[in-house]
C-alpha positions, 0 to 999 in steps of 0.5 A: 288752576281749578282742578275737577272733583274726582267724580266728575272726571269718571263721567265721559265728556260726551255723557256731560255734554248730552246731560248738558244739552238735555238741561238747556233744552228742559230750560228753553219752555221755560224761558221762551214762555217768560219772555212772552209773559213779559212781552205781554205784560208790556202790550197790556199796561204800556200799549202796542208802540211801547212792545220794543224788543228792549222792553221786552228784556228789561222786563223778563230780565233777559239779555238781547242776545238771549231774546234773539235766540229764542225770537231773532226779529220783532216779527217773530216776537210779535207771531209768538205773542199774538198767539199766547195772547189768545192763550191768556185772553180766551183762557180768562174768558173761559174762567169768567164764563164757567165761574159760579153756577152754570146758569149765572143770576142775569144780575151777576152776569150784567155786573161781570160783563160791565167789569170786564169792560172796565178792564182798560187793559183789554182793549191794549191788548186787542188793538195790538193784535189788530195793529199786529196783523195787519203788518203781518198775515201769519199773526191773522189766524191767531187773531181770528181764533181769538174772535172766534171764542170770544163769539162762543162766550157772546153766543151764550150770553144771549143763550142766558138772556133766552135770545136765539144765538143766530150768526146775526145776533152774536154779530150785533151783540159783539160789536155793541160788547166791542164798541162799549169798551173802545170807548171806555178805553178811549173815554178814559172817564170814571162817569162813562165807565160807571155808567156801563153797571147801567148801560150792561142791564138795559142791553140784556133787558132789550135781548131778553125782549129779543128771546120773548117775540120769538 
């Protein structure tokens, strides 16, 4: 029969039950933001219908039980993950926008944005948020969070091609940025996506005329 080391015998039970429960609770940061990062590794690279609670564990390498405690439906799952998706995506839209010199060579800036529209994962990641959504209303607000950055970084891209950043032109811009990408995604085709490092210049080019008529 294992017996206790003499130290830990002095300690009152209910001391090593608090130091305990202070450790789990110290850990629960931790482990809850794993299982999103897994969960979002799934969105990004396998799509919306593969985002199963049994992916999410196998990739964070976590037990049901475990997932359930810290998101017990998929529901809830999916609420904390459209909300750290906005965390990722706006954070590294942030980091591309700033990256550099703050006003960025228009040539440079054309070649980012082709890039990132490129960037097949992307569009998993917002067509999941919108086939979330429009199943849960509680995921809505982070979705509109999400556009509402996104806006910000297309408001400067015209600022940068010497266009006004009016409501209608940051819409038009957008759904051109928007359209682009769904269909590279769709596409799925190395001619379409390199023909963005064209498409992207000429767009800013005809923006630029915007800005010179004004």
């Amino acid at each position: 029969m294992p017996t206790r080391s003499p130290a830990a015998s002095k300690v009152p039970v209910k001391r090593r039950a608090r130091a305990a429960l202070a450790h789990a609770s110290a850990a629960a940061p931790d482990t809850r933001a794993r299982i999103l990062e897994a969960a979002y590794g799934v969105l990004r690279e396998r799509g919306y219908d593969k985002l199963t609670q049994l992916a999410v564990c196998e990739a964070a390498g976590i037990s049901q039980g475990h997932l359930t405690y810290y998101f017990p439906t998929r529901a809830t799952l999916q609420l904390g993950l459209a909300e750290h998706c906005v965390y990722r995506e706006v954070a590294q839209m942030l980091r591309v926008a700033l990256d550099g010199a703050a006003k960025p060579v228009p040539a440079e800036l054309a070649a980012g944005l082709a890039a990132q529209l490129r960037d097949r994962d992307k569009p998993r990641v917002m067509l999941g948020l919108l086939m979330a959504a429009d199943g849960d209303a509680r995921i809505k607000p982070a979705l509109r969070e999400f556009m509402r950055n996104a806006r910000g970084l297309v408001a400067r891209v015209l600022t940068e091609c010497g266009a006004p950043a009016s409501e209608a032109n940051i819409t038009l811009l957008h759904a051109n940025l928007i359209g682009l990408a769904i269909l590279n995604f769709a596409c799925d085709d190395k001619t379409f996506a390199a023909s963005l490092d064209d498409v992207i210049p000429m767009l800013m080019r005809n923006w630029s005329k915007v800005g010179a008529s004004n």
